[in-house]
C-alpha positions in Angstrom: 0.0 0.0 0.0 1.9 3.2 -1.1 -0.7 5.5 0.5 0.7 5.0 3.7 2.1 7.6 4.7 6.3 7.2 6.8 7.4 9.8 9.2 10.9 11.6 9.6 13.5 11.8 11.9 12.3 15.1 12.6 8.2 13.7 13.1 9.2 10.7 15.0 10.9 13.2 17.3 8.0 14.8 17.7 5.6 11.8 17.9 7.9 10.5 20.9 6.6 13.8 22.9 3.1 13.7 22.1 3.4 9.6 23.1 5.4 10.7 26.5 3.2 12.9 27.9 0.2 10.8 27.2 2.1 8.0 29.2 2.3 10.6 31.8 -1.4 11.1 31.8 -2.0 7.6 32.7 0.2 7.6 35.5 -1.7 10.8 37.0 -4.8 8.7 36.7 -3.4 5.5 38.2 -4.1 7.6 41.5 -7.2 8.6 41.1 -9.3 5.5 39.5 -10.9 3.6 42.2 -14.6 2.1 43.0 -16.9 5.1 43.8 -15.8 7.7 40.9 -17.5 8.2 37.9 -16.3 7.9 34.1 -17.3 11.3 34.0 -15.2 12.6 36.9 -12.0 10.4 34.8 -12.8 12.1 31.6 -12.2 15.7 33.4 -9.4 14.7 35.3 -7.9 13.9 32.1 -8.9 17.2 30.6 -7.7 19.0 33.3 -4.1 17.6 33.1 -4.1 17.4 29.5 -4.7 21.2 28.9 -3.5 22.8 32.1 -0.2 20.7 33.4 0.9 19.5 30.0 -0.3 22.3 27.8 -1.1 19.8 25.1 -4.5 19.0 23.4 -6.8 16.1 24.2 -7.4 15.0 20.1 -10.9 12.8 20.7 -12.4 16.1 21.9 -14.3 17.6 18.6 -13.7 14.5 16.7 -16.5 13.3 14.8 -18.7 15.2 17.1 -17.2 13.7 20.6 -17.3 16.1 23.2 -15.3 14.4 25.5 -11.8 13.5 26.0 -11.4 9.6 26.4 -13.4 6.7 26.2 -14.6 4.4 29.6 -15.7 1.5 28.2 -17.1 -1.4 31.1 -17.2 -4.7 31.7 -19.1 -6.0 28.9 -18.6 -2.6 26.7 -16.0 -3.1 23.8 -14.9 0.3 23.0 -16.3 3.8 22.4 -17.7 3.7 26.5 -19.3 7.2 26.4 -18.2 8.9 29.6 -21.4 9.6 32.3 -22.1 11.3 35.6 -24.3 8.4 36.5 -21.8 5.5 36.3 -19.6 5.0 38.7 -17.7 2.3 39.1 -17.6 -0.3 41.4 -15.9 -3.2 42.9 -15.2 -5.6 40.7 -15.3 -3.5 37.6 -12.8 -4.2 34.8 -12.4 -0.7 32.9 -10.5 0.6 30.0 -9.8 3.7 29.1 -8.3 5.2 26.3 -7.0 8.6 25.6 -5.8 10.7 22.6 -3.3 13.5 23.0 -1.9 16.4 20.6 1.2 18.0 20.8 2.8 20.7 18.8 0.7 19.1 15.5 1.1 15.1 16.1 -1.0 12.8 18.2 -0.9 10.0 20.2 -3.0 7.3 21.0 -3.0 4.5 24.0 -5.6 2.8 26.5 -5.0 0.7 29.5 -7.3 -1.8 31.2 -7.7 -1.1 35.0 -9.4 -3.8 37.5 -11.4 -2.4 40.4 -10.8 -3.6 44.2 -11.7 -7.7 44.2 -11.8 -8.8 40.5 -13.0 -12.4 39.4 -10.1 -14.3 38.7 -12.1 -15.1 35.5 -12.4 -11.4 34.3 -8.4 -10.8 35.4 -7.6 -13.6 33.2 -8.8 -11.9 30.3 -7.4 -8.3 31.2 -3.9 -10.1 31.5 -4.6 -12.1 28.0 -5.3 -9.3 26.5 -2.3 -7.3 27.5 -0.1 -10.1 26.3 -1.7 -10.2 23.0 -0.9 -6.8 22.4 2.6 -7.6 23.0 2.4 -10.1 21.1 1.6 -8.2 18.1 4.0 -5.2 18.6 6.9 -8.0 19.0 5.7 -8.6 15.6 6.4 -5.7 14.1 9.5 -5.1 12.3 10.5 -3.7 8.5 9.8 -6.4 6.1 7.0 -8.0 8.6 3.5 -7.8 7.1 0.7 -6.6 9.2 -0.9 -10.0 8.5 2.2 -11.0 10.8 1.1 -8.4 13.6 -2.6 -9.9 13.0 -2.0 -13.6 13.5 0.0 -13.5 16.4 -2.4 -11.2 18.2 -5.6 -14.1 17.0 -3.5 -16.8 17.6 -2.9 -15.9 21.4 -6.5 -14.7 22.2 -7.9 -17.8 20.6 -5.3 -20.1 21.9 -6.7 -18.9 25.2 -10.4 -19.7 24.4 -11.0 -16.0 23.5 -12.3 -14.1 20.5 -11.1 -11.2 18.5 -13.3 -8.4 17.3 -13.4 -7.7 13.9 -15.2 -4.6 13.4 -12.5 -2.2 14.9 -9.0 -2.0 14.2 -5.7 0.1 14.7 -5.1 2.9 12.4 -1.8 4.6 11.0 -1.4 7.9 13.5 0.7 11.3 13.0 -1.0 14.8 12.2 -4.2 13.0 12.0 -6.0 10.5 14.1 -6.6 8.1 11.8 -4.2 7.6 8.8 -3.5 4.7 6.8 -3.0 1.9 7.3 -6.0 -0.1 8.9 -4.3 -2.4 11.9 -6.7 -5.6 12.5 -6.1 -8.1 14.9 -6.5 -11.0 13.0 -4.5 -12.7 9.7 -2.3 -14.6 8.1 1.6 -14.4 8.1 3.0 -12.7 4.9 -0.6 -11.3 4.0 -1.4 -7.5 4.1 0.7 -4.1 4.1 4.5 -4.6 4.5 6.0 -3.0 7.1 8.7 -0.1 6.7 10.9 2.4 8.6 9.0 5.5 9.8 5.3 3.6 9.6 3.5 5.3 12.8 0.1 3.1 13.7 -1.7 2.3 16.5 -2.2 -1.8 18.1 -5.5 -2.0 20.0 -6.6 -5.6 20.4 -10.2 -5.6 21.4 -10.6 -9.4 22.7 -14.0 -10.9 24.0 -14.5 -13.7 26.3 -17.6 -15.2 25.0 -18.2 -14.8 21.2 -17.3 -11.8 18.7 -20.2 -10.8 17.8 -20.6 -7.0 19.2 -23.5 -4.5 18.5 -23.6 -0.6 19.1 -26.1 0.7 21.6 -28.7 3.6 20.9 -26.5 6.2 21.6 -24.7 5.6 18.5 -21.3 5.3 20.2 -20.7 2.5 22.8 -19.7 -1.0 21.3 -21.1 -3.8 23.4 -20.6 -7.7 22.9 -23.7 -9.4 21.4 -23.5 -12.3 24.2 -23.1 -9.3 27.4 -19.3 -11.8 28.2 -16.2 -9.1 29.3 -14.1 -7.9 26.8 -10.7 -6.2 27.4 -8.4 -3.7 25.4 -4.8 -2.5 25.3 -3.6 0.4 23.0 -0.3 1.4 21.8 0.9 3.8 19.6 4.4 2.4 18.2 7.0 3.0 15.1 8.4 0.6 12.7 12.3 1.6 12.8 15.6 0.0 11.4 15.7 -1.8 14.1 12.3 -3.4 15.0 9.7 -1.2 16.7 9.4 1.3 19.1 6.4 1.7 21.3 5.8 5.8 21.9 3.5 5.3 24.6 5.3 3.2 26.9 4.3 3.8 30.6 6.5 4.0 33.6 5.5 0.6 34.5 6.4 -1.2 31.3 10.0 0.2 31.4 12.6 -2.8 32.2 
């Protein structure tokens, strides 16, 4: 696909900003999310850190008519979790939220899954499956690689652990725009799809369900829900194919070894 489009030195630079701050966001929230706050009161934390400590822009905010700055998406909620004063989460809940930040013209994109007080060891298997599948597709990625490559090892994990992987939604190329080309799925066949080069920017967000696939949108046109009401759990990562493999911009604190 020649459409897709390879960043400089000189973007990457600024990429890797745009991807560390956003890391940072999540490790202001870390202290905050807890049973009894509401996915509202996360989304304005966000806000407020995003604009006023970091001086940066949160991208979802405007796009396709959002009006908010992340996503919450619970328990049984896929992606697109519309933030809400009434829902506040509990013990037990398993949560992800993901977050879009601009900085000086480039963006960057991540989510993190966070487990509430006394989580089933059932629905903690699948946050941790989850997480590992998305490593297992960023370990895939390298120049040369296809993204059928960074697809099959992500399906083959999830379904190797009796899990599913949703179709519908995808990762997306990433730089001045949210979503560039090329389309990321989770699912493939070695060799098949886009080959990978230096300076390709895109985004990995395995969306993996514990019952069946099958998802459905609810009324308010945004939240993703699965069809059978099982968990489902996401990681995001925004990462860079480079000489030497890849490069994940959005690392956190807590994935540094």
């Amino acid at each position: 696909m020649d459409n897709v489009p390879l960043k400089s030195a000189e973007e990457l630079t600024l990429m890797r900003e745009a991807g560390r701050l956003l890391a940072q966001v999540f490790g202001y929230l870390d202290t905050l999310i807890e049973p009894g706050v509401t996915t509202m009161q996360i989304n304005d934390w966000a806000e407020r850190y995003i604009v006023d400590e970091l001086k940066a822009r949160p991208a979802s905010k405007g796009q396709y008519d959002y009006q908010y700055v992340l996503n919450a998406s619970v328990n049984q909620v896929v992606c697109h979790g519309v933030p809400s004063e009434t829902l506040t989460l509990k013990s037990g809940d398993i949560v992800n939220i993901d977050i879009t930040l601009e900085k000086n013209g480039y963006i960057a994109d991540s989510s993190k899954m966070y487990m509430l007080g006394e989580v089933k060891p059932i629905a903690k298997r699948l946050v941790d499956k989850t997480y590992e599948a998305l490593w297992k597709g960023i370990h895939a990625v390298k120049p040369g690689a296809t993204l059928g490559d960074v697809g099959h090892a992500i399906q083959r994990h999830a379904e190797q652990n009796g899990y599913s992987v949703v179709r519908e939604y995808c990762g997306h190329g990433i730089g001045q725009e949210m979503h560039e080309e090329p389309e990321v799925v989770h699912y493939g066949k070695p060799g098949h799809g886009v080959v990978l080069k230096e300076g390709m920017v895109f985004t990995i967000e395995p969306m993996i369900n514990q019952g069946k696939a099958k998802v459905k949108i609810k009324k308010d046109g945004w939240t993703v829900v699965t069809s059978d009401k099982s968990l489902s759990a996401q990681w995001e990562h925004t990462v860079a194919v480079t000489a030497e493999g890849v490069e994940v911009l959005t690392l956190r604190d807590e994935e540094r070894v």
